[in-house]
C-alpha positions as a Markdown table, in Angstrom:
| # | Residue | x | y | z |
|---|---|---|---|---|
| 1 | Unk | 15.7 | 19.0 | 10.1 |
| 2 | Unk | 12.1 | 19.1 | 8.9 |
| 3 | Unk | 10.2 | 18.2 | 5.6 |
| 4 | Unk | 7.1 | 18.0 | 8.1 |
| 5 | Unk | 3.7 | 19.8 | 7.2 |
| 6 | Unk | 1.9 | 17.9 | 9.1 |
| 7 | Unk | 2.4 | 16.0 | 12.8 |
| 8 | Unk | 2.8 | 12.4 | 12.6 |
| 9 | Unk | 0.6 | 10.0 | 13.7 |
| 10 | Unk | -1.0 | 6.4 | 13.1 |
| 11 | Unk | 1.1 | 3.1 | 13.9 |
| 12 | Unk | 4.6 | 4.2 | 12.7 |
| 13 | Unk | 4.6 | 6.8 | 15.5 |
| 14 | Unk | 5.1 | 4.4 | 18.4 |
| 15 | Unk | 8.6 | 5.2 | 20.1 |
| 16 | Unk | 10.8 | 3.5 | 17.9 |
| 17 | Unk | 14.5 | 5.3 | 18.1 |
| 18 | Unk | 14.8 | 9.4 | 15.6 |
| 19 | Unk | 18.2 | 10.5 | 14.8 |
| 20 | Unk | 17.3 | 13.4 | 17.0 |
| 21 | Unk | 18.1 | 11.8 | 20.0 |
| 22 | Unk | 14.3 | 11.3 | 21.4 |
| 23 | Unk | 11.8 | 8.9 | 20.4 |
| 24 | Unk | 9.1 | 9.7 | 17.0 |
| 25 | Unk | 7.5 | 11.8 | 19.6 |
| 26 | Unk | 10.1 | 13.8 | 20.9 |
| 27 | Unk | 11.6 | 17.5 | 19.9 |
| 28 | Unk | 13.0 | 17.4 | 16.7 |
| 29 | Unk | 16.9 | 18.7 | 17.1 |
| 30 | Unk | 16.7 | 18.4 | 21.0 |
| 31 | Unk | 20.0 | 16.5 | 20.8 |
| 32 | Unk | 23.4 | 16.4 | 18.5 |
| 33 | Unk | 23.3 | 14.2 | 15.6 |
| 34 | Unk | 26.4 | 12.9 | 13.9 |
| 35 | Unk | 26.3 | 13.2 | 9.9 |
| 36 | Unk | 26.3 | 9.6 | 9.1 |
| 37 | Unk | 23.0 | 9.8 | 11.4 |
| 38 | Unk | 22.1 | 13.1 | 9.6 |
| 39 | Unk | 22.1 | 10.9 | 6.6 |
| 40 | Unk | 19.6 | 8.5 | 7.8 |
| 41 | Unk | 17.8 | 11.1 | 9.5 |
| 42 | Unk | 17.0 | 12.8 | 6.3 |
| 43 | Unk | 16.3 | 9.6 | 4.8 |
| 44 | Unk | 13.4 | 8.8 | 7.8 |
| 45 | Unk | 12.2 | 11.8 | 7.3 |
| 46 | Unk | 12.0 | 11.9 | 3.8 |
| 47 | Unk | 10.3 | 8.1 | 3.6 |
| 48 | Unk | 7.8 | 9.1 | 6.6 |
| 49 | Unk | 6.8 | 12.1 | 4.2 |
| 50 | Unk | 6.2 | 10.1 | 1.4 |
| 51 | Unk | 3.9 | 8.0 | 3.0 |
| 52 | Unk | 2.1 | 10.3 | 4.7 |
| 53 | Unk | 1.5 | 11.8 | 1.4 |
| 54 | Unk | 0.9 | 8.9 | -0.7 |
| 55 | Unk | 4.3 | 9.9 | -3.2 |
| 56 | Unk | 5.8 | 6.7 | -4.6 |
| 57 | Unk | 9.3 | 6.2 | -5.4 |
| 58 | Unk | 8.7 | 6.3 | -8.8 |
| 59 | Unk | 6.4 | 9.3 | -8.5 |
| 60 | Unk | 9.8 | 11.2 | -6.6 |
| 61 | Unk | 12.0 | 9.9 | -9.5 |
| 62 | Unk | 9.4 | 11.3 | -12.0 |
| 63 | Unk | 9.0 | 14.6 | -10.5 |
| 64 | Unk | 13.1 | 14.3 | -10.0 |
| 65 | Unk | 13.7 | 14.1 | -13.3 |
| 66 | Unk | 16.4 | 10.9 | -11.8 |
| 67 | Unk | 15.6 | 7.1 | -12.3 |
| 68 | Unk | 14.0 | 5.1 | -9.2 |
| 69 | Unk | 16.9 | 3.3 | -9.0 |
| 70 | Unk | 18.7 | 6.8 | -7.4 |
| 71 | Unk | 15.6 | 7.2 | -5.7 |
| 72 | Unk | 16.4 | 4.1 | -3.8 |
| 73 | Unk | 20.2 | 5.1 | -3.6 |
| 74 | Unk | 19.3 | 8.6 | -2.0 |
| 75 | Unk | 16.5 | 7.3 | 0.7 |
| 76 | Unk | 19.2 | 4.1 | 1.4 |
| 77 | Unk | 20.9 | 6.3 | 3.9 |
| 78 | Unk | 24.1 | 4.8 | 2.5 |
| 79 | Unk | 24.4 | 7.9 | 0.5 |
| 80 | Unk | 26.6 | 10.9 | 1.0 |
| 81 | Unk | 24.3 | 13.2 | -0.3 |
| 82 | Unk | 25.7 | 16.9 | -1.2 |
| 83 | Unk | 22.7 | 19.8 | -0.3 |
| 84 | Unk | 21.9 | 20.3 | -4.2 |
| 85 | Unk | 20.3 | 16.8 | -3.9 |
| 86 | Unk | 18.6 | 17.4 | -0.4 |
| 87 | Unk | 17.5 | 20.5 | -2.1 |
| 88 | Unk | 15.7 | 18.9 | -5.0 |
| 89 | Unk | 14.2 | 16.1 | -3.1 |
| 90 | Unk | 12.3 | 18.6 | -0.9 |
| 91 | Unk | 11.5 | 20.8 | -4.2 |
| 92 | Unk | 10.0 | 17.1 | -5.6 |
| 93 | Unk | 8.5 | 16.4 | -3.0 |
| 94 | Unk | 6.6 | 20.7 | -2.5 |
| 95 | Unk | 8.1 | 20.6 | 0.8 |
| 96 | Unk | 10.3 | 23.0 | 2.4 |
| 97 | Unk | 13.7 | 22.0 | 4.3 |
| 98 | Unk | 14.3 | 23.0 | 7.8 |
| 99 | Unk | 17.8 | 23.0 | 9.3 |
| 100 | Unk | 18.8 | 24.2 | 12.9 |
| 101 | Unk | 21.8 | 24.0 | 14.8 |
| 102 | Unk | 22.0 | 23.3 | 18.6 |
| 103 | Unk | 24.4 | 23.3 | 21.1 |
| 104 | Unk | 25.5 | 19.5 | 22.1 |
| 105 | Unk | 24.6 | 18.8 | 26.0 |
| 106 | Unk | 28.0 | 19.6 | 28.1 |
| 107 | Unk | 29.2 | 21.7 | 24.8 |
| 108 | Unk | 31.4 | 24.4 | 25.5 |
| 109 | Unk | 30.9 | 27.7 | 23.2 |
């Protein structure tokens, strides 16, 4: 999963634990993730964009058309969020949303 336009990079990149089962640096979707972890991924991901970009909470609630207060309820991770609203963050946001499936190491097919 990928709102990325740009690599990352600056102090947030050191090799602090993804979602993705590698480090910041690593290959997005080189491992499983389970979907409470797909939640926080997206969050991460989403959070990492915004800064990147300079986009505010309240800016994403604006363009939205949602109070900051479900701004902070979606990027919580907490959230079981359905795809209409992963959908519309990424639309907020310009950004397009990646999704790939991958075999899980040792997986059977």
């Amino acid at each position: 999963m990928a709102l990325r336009r740009t690599s990352r990079s600056g102090p947030d990149t050191g090799d602090r634990p993804r979602d993705d089962g590698g480090t910041s640096g690593g290959t997005p979707g080189s491992s499983a993730v389970a979907a409470p972890d797909l939640v926080r991924a997206f969050a991460d991901e989403v959070t990492w964009f915004m800064a990147e970009h300079k986009v505010t909470r309240a800016d994403l609630a604006q363009a939205m058309g949602v109070s900051p207060g479900r701004v902070s309820q979606i990027l919580s991770g907490d959230e079981n969020l359905t795809l209409r609203t992963l959908s519309a963050v990424a639309a907020a946001l310009g950004a397009e949303l990646e999704v790939s499936l991958h075999l899980v190491d040792g997986a059977e097919h």
